[in-house]
C-alpha positions in Angstrom: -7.0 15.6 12.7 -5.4 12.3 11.2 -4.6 12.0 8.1 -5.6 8.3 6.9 -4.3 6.1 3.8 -5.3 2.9 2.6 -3.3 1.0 0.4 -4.4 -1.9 -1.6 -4.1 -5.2 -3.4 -5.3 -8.5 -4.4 -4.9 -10.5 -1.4 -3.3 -8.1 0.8 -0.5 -10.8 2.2 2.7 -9.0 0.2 2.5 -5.7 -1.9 0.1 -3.7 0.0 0.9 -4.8 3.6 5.0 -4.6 2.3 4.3 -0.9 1.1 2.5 0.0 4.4 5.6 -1.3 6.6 7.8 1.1 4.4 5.0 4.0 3.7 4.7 4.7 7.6 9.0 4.5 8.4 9.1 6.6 5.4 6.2 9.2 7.4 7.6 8.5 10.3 11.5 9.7 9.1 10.0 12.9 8.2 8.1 13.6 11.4 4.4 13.0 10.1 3.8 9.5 11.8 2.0 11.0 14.6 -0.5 12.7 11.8 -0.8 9.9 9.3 -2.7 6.3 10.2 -1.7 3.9 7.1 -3.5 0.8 6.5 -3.3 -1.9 3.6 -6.3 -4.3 2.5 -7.6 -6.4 -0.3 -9.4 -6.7 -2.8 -9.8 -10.2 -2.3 -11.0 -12.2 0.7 -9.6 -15.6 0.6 -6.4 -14.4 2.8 -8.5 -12.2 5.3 -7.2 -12.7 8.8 -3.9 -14.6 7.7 -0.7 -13.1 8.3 1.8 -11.4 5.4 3.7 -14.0 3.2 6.5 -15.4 4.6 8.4 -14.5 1.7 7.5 -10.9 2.1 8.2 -10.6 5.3 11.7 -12.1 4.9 12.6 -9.4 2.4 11.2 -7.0 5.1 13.3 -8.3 8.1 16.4 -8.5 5.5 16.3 -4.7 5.1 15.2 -4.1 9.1 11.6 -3.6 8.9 9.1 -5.7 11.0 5.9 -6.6 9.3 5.1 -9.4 11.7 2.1 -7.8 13.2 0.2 -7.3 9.8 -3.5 -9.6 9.4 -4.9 -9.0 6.0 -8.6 -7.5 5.9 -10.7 -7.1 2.9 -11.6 -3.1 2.0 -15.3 -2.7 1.7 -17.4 -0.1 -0.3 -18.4 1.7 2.8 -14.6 2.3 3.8 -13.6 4.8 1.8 -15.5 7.3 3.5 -12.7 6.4 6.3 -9.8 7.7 3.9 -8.1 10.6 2.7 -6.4 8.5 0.2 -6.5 5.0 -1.2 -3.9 3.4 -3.4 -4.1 0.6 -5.5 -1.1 -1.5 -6.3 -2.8 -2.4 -10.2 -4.8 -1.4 -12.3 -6.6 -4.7 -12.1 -7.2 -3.6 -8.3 -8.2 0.4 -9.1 -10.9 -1.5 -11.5 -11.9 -3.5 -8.4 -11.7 -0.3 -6.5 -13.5 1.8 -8.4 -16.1 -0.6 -9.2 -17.2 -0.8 -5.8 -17.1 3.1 -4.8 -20.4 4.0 -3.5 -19.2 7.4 -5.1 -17.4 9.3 -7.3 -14.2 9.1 -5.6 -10.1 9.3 -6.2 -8.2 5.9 -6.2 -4.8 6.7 -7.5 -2.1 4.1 -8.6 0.5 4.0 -5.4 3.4 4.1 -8.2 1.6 6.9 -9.6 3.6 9.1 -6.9 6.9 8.1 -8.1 8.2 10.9 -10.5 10.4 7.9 -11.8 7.7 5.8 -13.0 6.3 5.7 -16.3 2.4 6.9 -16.4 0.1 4.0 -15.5 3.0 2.1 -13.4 2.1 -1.2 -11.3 3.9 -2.9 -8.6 3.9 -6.4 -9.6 2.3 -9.2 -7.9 5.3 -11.1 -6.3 3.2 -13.9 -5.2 4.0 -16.4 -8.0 7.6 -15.9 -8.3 10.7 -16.3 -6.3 12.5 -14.1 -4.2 13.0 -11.5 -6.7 9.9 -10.4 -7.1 9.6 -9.5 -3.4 12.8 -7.6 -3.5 11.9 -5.5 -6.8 8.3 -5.1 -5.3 10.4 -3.7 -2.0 12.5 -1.3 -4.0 9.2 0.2 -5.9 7.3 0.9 -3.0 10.5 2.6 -0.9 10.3 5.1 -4.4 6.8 5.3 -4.6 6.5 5.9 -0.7 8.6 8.6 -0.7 6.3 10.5 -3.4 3.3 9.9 -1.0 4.7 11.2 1.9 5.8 14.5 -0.4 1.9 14.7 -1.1 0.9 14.1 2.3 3.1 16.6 3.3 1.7 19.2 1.4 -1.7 18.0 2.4 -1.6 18.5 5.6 0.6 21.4 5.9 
């Protein structure tokens, strides 16, 4: 059985597709990437089907990941039957999340899985800034990613 994660945003063209790149190397290093499928999407659907933000996927290339293949999609209330787990980047986005669950279910903050973070944690939206932004929102999700794969881990084992 696969284990399947969804992680989202607003547009899903940097955080959430950038944190999927690094979630599955991260579950891949550890020798779970055969038993995890990880996925990103949006809340929002006026980027479905374009490719990740240039921007991001410099800062991806920069530290040797390839996010070239990524086309955002827009998560719909009927998916979260499909996952184990779905992260929000925001709380703006768990709102959106939560709003359309056709059920009670769990939506967690992604950062919420980074023992370093303070309770209630974002990753910041990169998409109106410079370079910066892509590079902090980079070093969050490599913390935060390592904190998921810990709970998949335990999961599935």
């Amino acid at each position: 059985m696969t284990y399947r994660v969804c992680l989202v945003c607003m547009g899903n063209i940097c955080r959430s597709p950038m944190a999927e790149v690094v979630l599955r190397r991260t579950l891949a290093e550890r020798g779970l990437g055969d038993r995890v499928t990880v996925e990103s999407a949006g809340t929002g659907r006026w980027h479905v089907g374009d490719p990740m933000d240039e921007r991001a996927l410099d800062i991806l290339a920069r530290h040797g990941y390839d996010g070239s293949s990524h086309r955002a999609r827009q998560f719909a209330s009927d998916w979260f039957a499909r996952y184990d787990l779905v992260l929000a980047m925001d709380r703006d986005n768990l709102s959106n999340l939560r709003r359309v669950a056709p059920y009670e279910v769990e939506v967690r903050l992604f950062r919420s899985f980074d023992p370093s973070a303070p309770e209630g944690a974002e990753v910041p939206d990169p998409y109106y800034g410079g370079p910066e932004g892509f590079e902090e929102v980079l070093s969050l999700v490599k913390a935060a990613s390592e904190g998921v794969a810990k709970h998949i881990a335990d999961e599935i084992d």
